[in-house]
C-alpha positions as a Markdown table, in Angstrom:
| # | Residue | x | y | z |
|---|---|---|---|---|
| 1 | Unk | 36.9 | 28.0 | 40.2 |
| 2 | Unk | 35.0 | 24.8 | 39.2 |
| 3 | Unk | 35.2 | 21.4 | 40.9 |
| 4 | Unk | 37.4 | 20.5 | 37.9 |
| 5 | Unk | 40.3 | 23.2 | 38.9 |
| 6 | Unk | 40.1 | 22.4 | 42.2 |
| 7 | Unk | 40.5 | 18.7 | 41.8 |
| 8 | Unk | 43.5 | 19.7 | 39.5 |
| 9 | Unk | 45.0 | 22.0 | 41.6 |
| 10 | Unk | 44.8 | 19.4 | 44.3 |
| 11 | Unk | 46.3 | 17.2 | 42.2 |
| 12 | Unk | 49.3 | 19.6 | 41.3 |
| 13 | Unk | 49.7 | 20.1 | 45.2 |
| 14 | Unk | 49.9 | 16.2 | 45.8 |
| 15 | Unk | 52.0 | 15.4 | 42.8 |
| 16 | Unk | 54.7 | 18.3 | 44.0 |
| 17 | Unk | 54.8 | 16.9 | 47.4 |
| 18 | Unk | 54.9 | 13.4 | 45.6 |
| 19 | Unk | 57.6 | 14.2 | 43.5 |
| 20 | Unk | 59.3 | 15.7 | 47.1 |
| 21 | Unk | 59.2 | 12.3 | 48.7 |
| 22 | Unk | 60.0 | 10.0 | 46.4 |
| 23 | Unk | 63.3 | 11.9 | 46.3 |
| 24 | Unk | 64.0 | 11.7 | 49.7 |
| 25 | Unk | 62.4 | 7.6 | 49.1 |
| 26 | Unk | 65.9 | 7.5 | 46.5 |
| 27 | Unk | 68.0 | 9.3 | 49.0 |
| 28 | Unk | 67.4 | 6.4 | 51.3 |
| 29 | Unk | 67.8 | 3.9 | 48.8 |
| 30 | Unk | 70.5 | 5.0 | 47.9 |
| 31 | Unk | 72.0 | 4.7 | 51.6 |
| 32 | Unk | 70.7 | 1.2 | 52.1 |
| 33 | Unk | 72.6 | 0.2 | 48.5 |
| 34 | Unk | 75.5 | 1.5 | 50.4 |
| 35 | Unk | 75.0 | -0.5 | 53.8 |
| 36 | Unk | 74.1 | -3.7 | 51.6 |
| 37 | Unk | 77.3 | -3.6 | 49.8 |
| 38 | Unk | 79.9 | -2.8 | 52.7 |
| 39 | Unk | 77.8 | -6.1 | 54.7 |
| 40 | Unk | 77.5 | -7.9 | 51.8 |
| 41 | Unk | 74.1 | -8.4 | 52.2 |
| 42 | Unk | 71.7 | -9.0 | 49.2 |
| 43 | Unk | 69.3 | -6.3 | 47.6 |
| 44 | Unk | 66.0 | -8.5 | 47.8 |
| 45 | Unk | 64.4 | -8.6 | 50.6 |
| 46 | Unk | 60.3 | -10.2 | 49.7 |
| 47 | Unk | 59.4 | -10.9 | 53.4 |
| 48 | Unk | 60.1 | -7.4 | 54.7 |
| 49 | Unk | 58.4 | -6.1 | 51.2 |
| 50 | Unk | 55.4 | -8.2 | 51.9 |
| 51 | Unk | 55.3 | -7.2 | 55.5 |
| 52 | Unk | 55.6 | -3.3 | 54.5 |
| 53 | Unk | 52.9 | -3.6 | 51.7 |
| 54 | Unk | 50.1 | -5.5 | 54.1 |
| 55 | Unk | 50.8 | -2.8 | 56.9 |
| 56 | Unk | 50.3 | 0.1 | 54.5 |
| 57 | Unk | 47.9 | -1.3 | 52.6 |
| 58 | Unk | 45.0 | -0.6 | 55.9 |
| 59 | Unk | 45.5 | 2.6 | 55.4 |
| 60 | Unk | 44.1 | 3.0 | 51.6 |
| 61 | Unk | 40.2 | 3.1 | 50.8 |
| 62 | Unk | 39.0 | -0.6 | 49.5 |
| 63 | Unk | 37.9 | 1.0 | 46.1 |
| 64 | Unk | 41.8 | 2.2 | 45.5 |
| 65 | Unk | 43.7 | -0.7 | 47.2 |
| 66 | Unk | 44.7 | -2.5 | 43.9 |
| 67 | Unk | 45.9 | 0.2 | 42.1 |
| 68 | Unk | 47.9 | 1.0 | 45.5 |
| 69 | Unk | 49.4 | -2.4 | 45.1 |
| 70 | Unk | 50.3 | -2.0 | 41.5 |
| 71 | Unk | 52.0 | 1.9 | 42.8 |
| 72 | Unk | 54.2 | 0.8 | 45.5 |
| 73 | Unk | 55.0 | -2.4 | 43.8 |
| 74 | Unk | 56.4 | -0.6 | 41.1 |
| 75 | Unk | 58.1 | 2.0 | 43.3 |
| 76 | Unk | 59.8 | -0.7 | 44.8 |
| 77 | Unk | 61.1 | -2.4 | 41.6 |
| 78 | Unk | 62.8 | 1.1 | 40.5 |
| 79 | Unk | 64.1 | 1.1 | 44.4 |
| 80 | Unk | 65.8 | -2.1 | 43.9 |
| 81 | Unk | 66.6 | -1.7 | 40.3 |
| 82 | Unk | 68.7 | 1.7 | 41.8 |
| 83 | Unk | 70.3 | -0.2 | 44.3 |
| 84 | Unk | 71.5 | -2.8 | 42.1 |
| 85 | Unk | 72.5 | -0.2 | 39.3 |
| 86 | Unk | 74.5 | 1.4 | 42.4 |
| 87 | Unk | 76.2 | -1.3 | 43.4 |
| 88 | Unk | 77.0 | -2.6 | 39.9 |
| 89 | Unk | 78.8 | 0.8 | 38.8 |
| 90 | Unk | 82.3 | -0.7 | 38.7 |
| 91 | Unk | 82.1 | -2.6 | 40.7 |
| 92 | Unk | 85.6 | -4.4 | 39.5 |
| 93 | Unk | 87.3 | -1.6 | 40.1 |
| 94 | Unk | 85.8 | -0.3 | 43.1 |
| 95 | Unk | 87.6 | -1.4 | 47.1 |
| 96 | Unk | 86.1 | -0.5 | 50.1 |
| 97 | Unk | 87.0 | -0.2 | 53.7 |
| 98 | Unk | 85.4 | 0.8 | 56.7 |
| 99 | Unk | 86.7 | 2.3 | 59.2 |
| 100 | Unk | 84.0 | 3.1 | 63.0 |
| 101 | Unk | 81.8 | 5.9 | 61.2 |
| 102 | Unk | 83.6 | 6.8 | 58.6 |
| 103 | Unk | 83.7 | 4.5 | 54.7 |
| 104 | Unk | 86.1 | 4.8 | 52.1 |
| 105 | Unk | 85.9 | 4.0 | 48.6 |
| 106 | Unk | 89.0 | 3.8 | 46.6 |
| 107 | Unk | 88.4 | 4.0 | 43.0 |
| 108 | Unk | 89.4 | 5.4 | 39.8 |
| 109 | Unk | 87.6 | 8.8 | 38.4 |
| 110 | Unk | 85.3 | 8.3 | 41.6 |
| 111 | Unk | 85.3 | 12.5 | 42.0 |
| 112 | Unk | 83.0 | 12.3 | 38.4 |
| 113 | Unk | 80.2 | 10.3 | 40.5 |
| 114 | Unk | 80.6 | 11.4 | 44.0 |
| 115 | Unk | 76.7 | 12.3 | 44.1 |
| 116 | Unk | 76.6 | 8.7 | 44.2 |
| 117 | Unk | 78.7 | 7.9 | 47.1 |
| 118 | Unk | 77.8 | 11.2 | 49.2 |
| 119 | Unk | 74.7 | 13.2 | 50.2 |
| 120 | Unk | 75.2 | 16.3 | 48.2 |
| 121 | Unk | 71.4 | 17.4 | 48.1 |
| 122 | Unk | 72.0 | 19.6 | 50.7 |
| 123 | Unk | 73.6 | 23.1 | 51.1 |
| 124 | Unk | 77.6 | 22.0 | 50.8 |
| 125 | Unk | 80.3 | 23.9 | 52.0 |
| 126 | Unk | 83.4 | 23.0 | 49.9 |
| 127 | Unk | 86.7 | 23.8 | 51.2 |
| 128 | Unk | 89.9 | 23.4 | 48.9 |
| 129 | Unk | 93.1 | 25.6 | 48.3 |
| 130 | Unk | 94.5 | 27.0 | 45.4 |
| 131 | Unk | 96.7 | 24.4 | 44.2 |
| 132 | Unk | 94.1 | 22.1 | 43.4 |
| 133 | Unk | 93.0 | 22.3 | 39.9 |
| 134 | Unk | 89.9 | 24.1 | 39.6 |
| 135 | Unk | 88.7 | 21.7 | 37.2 |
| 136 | Unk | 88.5 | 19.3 | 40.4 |
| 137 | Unk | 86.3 | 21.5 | 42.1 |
| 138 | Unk | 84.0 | 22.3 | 39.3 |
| 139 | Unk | 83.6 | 18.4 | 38.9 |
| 140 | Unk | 82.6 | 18.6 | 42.4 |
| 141 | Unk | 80.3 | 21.7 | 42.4 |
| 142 | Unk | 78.2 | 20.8 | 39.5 |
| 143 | Unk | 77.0 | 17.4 | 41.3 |
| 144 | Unk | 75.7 | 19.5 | 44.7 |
| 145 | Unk | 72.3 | 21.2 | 45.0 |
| 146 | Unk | 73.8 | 23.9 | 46.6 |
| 147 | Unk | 77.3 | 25.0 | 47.2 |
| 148 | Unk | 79.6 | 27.6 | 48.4 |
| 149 | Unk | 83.2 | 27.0 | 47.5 |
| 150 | Unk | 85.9 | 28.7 | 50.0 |
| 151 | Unk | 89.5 | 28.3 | 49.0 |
| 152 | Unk | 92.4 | 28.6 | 50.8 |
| 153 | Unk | 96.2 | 29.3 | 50.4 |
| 154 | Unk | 97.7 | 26.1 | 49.9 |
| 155 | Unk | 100.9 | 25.4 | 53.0 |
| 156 | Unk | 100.5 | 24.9 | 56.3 |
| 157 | Unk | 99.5 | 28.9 | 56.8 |
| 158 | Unk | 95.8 | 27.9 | 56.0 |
| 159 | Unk | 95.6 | 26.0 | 59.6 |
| 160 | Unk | 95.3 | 29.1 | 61.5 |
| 161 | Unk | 92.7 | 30.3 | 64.0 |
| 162 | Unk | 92.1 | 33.1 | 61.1 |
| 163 | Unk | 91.3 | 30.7 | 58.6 |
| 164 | Unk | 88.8 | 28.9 | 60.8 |
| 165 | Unk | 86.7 | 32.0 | 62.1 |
| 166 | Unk | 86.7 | 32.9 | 58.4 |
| 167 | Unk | 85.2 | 29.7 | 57.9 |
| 168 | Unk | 82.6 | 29.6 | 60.8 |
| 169 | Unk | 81.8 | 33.2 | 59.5 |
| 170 | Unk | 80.6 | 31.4 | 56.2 |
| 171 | Unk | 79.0 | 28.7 | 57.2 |
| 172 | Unk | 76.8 | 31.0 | 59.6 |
| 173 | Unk | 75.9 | 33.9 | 57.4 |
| 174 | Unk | 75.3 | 31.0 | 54.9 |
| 175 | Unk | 72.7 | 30.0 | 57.1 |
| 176 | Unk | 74.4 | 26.0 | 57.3 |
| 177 | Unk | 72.3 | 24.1 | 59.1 |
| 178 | Unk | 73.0 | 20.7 | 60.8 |
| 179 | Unk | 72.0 | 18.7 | 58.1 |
| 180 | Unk | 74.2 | 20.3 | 56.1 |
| 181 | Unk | 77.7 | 19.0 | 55.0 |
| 182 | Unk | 81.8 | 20.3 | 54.6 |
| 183 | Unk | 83.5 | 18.7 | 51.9 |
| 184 | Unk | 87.3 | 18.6 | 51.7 |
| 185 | Unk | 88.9 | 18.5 | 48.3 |
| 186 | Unk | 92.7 | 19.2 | 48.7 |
| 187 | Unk | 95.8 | 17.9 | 50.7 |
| 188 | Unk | 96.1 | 17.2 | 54.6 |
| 189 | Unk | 96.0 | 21.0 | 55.1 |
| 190 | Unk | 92.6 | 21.2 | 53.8 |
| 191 | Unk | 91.2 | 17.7 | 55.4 |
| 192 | Unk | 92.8 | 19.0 | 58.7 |
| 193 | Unk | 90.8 | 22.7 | 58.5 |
| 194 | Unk | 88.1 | 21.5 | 56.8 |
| 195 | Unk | 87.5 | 18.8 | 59.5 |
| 196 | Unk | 87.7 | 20.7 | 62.3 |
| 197 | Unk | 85.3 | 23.0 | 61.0 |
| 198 | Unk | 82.6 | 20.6 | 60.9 |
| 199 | Unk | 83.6 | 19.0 | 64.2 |
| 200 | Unk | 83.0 | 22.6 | 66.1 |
| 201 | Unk | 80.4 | 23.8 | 63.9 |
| 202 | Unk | 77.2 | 23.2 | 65.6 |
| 203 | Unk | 78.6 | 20.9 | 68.0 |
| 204 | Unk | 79.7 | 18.8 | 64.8 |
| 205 | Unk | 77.9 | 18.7 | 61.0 |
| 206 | Unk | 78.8 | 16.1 | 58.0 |
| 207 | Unk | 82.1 | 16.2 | 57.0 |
| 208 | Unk | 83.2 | 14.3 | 53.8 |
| 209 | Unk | 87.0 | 13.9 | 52.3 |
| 210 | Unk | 88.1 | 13.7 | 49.0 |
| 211 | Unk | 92.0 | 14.1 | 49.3 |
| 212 | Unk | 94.0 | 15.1 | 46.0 |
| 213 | Unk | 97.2 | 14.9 | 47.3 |
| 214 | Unk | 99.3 | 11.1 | 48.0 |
| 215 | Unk | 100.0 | 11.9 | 51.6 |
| 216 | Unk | 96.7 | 12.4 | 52.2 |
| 217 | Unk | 95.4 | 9.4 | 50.4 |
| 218 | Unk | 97.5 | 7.4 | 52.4 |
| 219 | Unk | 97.4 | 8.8 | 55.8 |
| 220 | Unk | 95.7 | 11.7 | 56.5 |
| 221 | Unk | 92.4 | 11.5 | 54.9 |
| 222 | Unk | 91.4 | 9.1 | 57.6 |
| 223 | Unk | 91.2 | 8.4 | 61.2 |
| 224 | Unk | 89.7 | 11.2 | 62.2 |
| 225 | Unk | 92.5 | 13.7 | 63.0 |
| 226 | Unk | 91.3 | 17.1 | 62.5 |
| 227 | Unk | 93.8 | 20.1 | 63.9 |
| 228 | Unk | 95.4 | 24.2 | 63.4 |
| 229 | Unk | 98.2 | 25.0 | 63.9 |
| 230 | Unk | 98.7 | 28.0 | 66.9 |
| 231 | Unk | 101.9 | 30.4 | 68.2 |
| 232 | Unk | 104.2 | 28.2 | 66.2 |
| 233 | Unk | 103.2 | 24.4 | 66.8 |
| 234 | Unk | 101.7 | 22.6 | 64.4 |
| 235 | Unk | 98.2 | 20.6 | 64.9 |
| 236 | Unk | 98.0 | 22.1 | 69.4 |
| 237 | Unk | 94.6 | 22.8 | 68.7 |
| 238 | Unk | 91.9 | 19.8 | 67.2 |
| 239 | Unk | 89.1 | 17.0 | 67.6 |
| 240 | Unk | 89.0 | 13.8 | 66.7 |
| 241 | Unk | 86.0 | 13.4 | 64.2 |
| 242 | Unk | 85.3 | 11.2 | 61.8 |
| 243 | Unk | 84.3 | 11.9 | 58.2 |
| 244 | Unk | 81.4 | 10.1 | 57.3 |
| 245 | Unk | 82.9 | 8.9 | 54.0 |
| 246 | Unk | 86.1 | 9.2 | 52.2 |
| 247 | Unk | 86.6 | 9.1 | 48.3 |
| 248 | Unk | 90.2 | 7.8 | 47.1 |
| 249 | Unk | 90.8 | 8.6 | 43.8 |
| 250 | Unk | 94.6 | 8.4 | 42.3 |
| 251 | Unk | 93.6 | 9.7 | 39.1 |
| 252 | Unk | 93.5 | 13.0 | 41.0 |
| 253 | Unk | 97.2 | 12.7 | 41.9 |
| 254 | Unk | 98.3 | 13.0 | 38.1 |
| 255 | Unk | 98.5 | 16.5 | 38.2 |
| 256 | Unk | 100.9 | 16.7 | 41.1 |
| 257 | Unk | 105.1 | 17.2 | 40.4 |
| 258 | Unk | 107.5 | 14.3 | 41.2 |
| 259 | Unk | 108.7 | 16.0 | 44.5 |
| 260 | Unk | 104.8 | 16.2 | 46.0 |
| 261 | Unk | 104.4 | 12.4 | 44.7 |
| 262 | Unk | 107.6 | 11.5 | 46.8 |
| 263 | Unk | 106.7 | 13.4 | 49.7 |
| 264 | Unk | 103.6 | 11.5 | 50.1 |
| 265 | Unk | 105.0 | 8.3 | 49.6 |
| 266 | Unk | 107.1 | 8.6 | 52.9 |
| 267 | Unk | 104.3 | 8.3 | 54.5 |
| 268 | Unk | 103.7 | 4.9 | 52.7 |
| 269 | Unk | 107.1 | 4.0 | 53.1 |
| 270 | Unk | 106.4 | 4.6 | 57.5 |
| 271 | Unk | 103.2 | 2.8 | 57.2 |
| 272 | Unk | 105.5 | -0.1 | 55.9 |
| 273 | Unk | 108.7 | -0.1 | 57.7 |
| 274 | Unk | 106.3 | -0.1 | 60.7 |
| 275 | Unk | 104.3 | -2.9 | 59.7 |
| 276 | Unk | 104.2 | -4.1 | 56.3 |
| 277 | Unk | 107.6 | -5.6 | 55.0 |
| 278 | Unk | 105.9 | -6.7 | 51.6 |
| 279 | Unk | 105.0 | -2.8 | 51.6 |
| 280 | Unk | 108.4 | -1.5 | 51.9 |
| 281 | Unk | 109.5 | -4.4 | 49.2 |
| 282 | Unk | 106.7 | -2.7 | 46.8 |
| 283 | Unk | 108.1 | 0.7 | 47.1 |
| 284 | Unk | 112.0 | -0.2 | 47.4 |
| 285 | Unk | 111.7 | -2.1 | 44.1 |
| 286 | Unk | 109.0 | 0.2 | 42.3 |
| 287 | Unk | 110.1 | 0.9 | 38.7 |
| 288 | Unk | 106.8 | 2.5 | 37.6 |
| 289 | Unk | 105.4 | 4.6 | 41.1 |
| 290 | Unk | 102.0 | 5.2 | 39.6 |
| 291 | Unk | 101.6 | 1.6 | 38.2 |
| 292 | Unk | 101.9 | 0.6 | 41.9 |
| 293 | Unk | 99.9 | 3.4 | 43.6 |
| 294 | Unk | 96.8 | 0.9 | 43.5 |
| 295 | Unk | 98.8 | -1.3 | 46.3 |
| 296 | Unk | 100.6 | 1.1 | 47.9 |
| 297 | Unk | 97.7 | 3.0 | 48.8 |
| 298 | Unk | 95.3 | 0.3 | 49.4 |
| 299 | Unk | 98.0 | -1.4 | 51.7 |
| 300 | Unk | 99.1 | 2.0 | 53.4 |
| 301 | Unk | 94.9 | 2.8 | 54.4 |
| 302 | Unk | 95.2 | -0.9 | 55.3 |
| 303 | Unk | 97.5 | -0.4 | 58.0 |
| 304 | Unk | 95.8 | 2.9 | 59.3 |
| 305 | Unk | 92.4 | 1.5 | 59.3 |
| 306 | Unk | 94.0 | -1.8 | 61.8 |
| 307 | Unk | 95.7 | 0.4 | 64.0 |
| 308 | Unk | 92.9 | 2.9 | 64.8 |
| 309 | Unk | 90.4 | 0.3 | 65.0 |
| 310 | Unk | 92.4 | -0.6 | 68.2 |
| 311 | Unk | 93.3 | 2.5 | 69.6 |
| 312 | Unk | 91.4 | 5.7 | 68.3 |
| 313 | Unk | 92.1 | 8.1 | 70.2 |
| 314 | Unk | 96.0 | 7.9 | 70.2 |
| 315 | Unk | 96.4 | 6.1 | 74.1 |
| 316 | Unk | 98.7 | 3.7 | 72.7 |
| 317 | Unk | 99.2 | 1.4 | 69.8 |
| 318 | Unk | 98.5 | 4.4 | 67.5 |
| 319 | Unk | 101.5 | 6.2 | 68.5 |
| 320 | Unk | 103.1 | 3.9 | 65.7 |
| 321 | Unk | 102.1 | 6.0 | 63.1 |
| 322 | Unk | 104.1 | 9.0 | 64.7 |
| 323 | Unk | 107.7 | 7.6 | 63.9 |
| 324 | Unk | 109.8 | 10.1 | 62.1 |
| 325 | Unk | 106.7 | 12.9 | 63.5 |
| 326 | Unk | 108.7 | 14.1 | 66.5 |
| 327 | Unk | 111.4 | 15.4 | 65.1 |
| 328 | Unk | 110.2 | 15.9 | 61.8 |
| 329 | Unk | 107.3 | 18.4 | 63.3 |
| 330 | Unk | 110.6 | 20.3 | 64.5 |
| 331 | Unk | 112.5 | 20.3 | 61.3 |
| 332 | Unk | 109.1 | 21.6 | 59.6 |
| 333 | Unk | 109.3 | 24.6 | 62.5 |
| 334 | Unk | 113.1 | 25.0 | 61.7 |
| 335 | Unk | 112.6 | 25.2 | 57.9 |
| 336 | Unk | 109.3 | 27.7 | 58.0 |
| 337 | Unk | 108.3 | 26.2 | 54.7 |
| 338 | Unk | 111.0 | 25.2 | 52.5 |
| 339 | Unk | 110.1 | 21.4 | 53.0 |
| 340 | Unk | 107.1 | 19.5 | 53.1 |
| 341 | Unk | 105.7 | 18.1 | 55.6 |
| 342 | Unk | 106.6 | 14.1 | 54.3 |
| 343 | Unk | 110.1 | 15.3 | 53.9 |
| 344 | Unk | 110.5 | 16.4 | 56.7 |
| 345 | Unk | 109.1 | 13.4 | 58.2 |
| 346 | Unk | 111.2 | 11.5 | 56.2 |
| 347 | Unk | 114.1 | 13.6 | 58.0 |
| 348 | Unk | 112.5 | 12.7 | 61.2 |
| 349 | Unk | 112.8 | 9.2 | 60.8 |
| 350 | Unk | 116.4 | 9.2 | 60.7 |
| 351 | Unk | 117.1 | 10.1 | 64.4 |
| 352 | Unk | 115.1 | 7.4 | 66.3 |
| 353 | Unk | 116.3 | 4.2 | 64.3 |
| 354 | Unk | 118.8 | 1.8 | 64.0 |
| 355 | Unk | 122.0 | 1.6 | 62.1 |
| 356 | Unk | 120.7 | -1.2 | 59.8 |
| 357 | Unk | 117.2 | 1.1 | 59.4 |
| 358 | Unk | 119.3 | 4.3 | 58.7 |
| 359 | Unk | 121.0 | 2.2 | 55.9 |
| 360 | Unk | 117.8 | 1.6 | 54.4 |
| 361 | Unk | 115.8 | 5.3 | 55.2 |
| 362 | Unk | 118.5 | 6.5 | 53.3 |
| 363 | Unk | 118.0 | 4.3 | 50.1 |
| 364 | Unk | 114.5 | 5.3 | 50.2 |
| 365 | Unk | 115.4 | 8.8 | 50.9 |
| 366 | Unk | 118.0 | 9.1 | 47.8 |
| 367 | Unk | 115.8 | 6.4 | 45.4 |
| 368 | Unk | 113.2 | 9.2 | 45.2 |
| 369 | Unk | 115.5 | 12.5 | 45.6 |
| 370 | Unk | 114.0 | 12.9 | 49.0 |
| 371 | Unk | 116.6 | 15.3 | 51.2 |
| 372 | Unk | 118.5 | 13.5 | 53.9 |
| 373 | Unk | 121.1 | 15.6 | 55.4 |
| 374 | Unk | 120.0 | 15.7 | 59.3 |
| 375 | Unk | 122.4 | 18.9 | 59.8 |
| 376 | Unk | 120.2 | 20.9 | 62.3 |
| 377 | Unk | 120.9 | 22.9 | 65.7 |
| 378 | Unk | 119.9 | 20.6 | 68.5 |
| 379 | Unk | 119.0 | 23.3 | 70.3 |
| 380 | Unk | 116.7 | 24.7 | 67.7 |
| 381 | Unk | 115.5 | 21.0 | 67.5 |
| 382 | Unk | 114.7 | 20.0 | 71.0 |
| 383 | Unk | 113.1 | 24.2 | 71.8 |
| 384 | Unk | 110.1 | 22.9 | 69.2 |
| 385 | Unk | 110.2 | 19.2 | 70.3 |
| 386 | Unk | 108.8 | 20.7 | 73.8 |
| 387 | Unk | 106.1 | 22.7 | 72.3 |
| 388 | Unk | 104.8 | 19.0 | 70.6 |
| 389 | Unk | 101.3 | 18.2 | 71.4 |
| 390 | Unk | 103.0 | 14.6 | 72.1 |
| 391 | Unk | 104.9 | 16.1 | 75.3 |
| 392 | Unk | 103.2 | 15.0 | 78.3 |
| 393 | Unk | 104.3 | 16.5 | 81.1 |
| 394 | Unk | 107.9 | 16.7 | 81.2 |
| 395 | Unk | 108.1 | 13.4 | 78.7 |
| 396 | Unk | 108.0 | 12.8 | 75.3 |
| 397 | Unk | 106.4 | 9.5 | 73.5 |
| 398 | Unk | 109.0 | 8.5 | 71.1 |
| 399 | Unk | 108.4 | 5.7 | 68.4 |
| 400 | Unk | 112.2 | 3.9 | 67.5 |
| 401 | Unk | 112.7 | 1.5 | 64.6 |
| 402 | Unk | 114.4 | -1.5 | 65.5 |
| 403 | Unk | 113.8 | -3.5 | 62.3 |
| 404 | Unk | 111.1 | -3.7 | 59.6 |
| 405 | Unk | 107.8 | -4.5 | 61.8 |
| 406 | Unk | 109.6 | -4.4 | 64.9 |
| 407 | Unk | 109.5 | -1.5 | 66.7 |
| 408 | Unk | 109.8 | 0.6 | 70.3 |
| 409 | Unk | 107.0 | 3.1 | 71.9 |
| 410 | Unk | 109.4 | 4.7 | 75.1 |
| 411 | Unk | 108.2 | 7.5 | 77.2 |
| 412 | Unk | 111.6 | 9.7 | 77.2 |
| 413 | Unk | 111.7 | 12.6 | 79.6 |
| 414 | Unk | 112.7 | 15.4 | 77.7 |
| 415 | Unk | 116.0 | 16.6 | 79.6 |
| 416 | Unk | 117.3 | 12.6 | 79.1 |
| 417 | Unk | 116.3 | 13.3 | 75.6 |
| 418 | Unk | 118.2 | 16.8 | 75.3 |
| 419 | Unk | 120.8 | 15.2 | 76.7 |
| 420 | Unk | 121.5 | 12.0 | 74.2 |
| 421 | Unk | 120.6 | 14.1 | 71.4 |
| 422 | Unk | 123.7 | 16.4 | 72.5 |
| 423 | Unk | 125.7 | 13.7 | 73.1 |
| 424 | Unk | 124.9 | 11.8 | 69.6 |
| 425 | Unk | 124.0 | 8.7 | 71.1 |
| 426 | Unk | 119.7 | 8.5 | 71.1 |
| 427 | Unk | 120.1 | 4.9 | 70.4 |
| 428 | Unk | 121.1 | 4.4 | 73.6 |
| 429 | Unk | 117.8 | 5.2 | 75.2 |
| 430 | Unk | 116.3 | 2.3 | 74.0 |
């Protein structure tokens, strides 16, 4: 070769690594346009440009240092003009929260840009089950460099031990590395599986949630639960790891049936009657649920986001969130499947509350053809309240409703509570 190919071919080599860097250059940008927009904090920043520019600069020949100048001062006005382009895309529409490591951004149609939001350059491991439109995950796939796509039987039967070695099986003769990422795109089952997966995997990899179902928009997706289900109790086995983001997107939820909409709202309708009157107003006096979903789901992740600020890793205050989860984790156990999870949380609620909150549970219950007959052994019912991962020792934490915002965390030990539940009388323990 002459000196001309091997100044071109050195060229080639340079503009290939070039082109290499300046993505990873947008990659970044695109992370500081995040971190700018959750603080607030302007996208100019001349003194630190200046500073950058001067300190570079030394390391150019004299002959080349203006065009250098003109380069990188160019490169920076696409940077900014990226960040601002970011941070402009609906930005209406758009509401964010943040929560220790994890943000969420609510927002409508929000699956369509996720690239956007999340670090999808990257091999991507996306978990979902087969209820979820595939539609959903196509949308998903075609913004990811790489992807494998494992789905799961939808129901509580995907948070097994099986389901997870299947899952560390793919990930490892995948070669996943730990820059590599688990998305979630399904309902709490998935979120739960998916999460624990990348909390073990590795010693823990980036895990992102993008929840399609309204229990897990308003609960589950966040907080940093992750848990399978073993020898018949549900969630024994888990971590607490946070996703890194979260993507809340009710459009997804218009594909689900009325009694999957209802059974997610209970949830909403805990969040409230434990801490949110104008909540519980919003959903007693809905007329049009999915003309209110923006509020009751911004005000439910609200709530969430508070509590587990204060207490993450479920010492005390966050045992709020658990009323109607004792016994409705049993009624789940009794029923093997024939209700969901929120109704049977719903179900829950009715045995630790007042007369006057009863009253109302049961409005809410029958406004949205929820069940509410409570007509199960108490033997059967206090056999899986034992097994519940909130038993400590030979007590229980219970969570009883007094009122609306006014509530009661007890430690019960469980023979007192077998004992008032037999007798009919488990207001009396508080």
């Amino acid at each position: 070769m002459n000196k001309l190919d091997d100044a071109r071919q050195e060229i080639d080599l340079i503009d290939k690594q070039m082109a290499e860097l300046f993505s990873r250059r947008m990659e970044a940008s695109k992370n500081i346009a995040n971190y700018k927009k959750i603080n607030n904090l302007p996208i100019a920043n001349k003194e630190r440009e200046a500073k950058i520019i001067s300190k570079n600069s030394q390391y150019v020949d004299e002959e080349y240092r203006p065009y250098y100048l003109d380069f990188i001062n160019k490169t920076i006005k696409i940077s900014k003009d990226y960040q601002q382009k970011l941070n402009a895309i609906n930005d209406d529409v758009i509401k964010t929260l943040v929560l220790r490591g994890s943000t969420i951004f609510i927002k409508d149609h929000i699956l369509e840009e996720a690239y956007l939001y999340l670090n999808l350059n990257r091999k991507v491991l996306i978990v979902s089950d087969d209820n979820v439109p595939n539609k959903y995950v196509e949308t998903l796939r075609s913004q990811c460099h790489e992807t494998v796509v494992y789905i799961v039987k939808h129901g509580e039967q995907a948070k097994s031990i099986n389901f997870y070695e299947d899952l560390l099986y793919c990930l490892i003769n995948n070669n996943f590395t730990r820059t590599d990422c688990v998305v979630a795109l399904g309902g709490g089952v998935v979120g739960d599986l998916a999460g624990f997966v990348a909390s073990t995997y590795m010693r823990g990899i980036n895990f992102y949630n993008i929840p399609t179902t309204l229990l897990s928009q308003v609960d589950s997706s966040i907080g940093g639960k992750n848990a399978i289900n073993m020898y018949r109790t549900k969630n024994i086995v888990g971590t607490f790891y946070e996703p890194k983001m979260v993507l809340i997107d009710k459009t997804l939820l218009f594909t689900l049936d009325n009694r999957l909409m209802h059974e997610g709202l209970v949830e909403a309708f805990k969040m409230g009657l434990t801490n949110d009157k104008t909540l519980v107003d919003i959903i007693m006096n809905s007329t049009d649920l999915y003309k209110d979903l923006d509020n009751i789901i911004y005000r439910s992740l609200k709530i969430k986001q508070s509590i587990v600020e204060k207490d993450e890793k479920e010492a005390g205050l966050r045992r709020i969130l658990n009323f109607g989860h004792t016994f409705g984790h049993a009624i789940e156990e009794i029923e093997k499947g024939n209700l969901y999870h929120g109704e049977c949380v719903g179900l829950g609620m009715l045995y630790l509350c007042s007369d006057k909150m009863k009253t109302l549970i049961n409005q809410f219950l029958l406004k949205y053809c929820l069940p509410s007959k409570c007509e199960y052994n108490k033997h059967q019912l206090i056999k899986y309240i034992k097994r519940d991962k909130k038993v400590d020792g030979g007590d229980v934490n219970l969570v009883y409703l007094e009122d609306i915002e006014k509530v009661i965390m007890k430690k019960i030990n469980i023979k007192d509570l077998e004992k008032h539940l037999l007798k009919g009388d488990l207001c009396q323990m508080f």
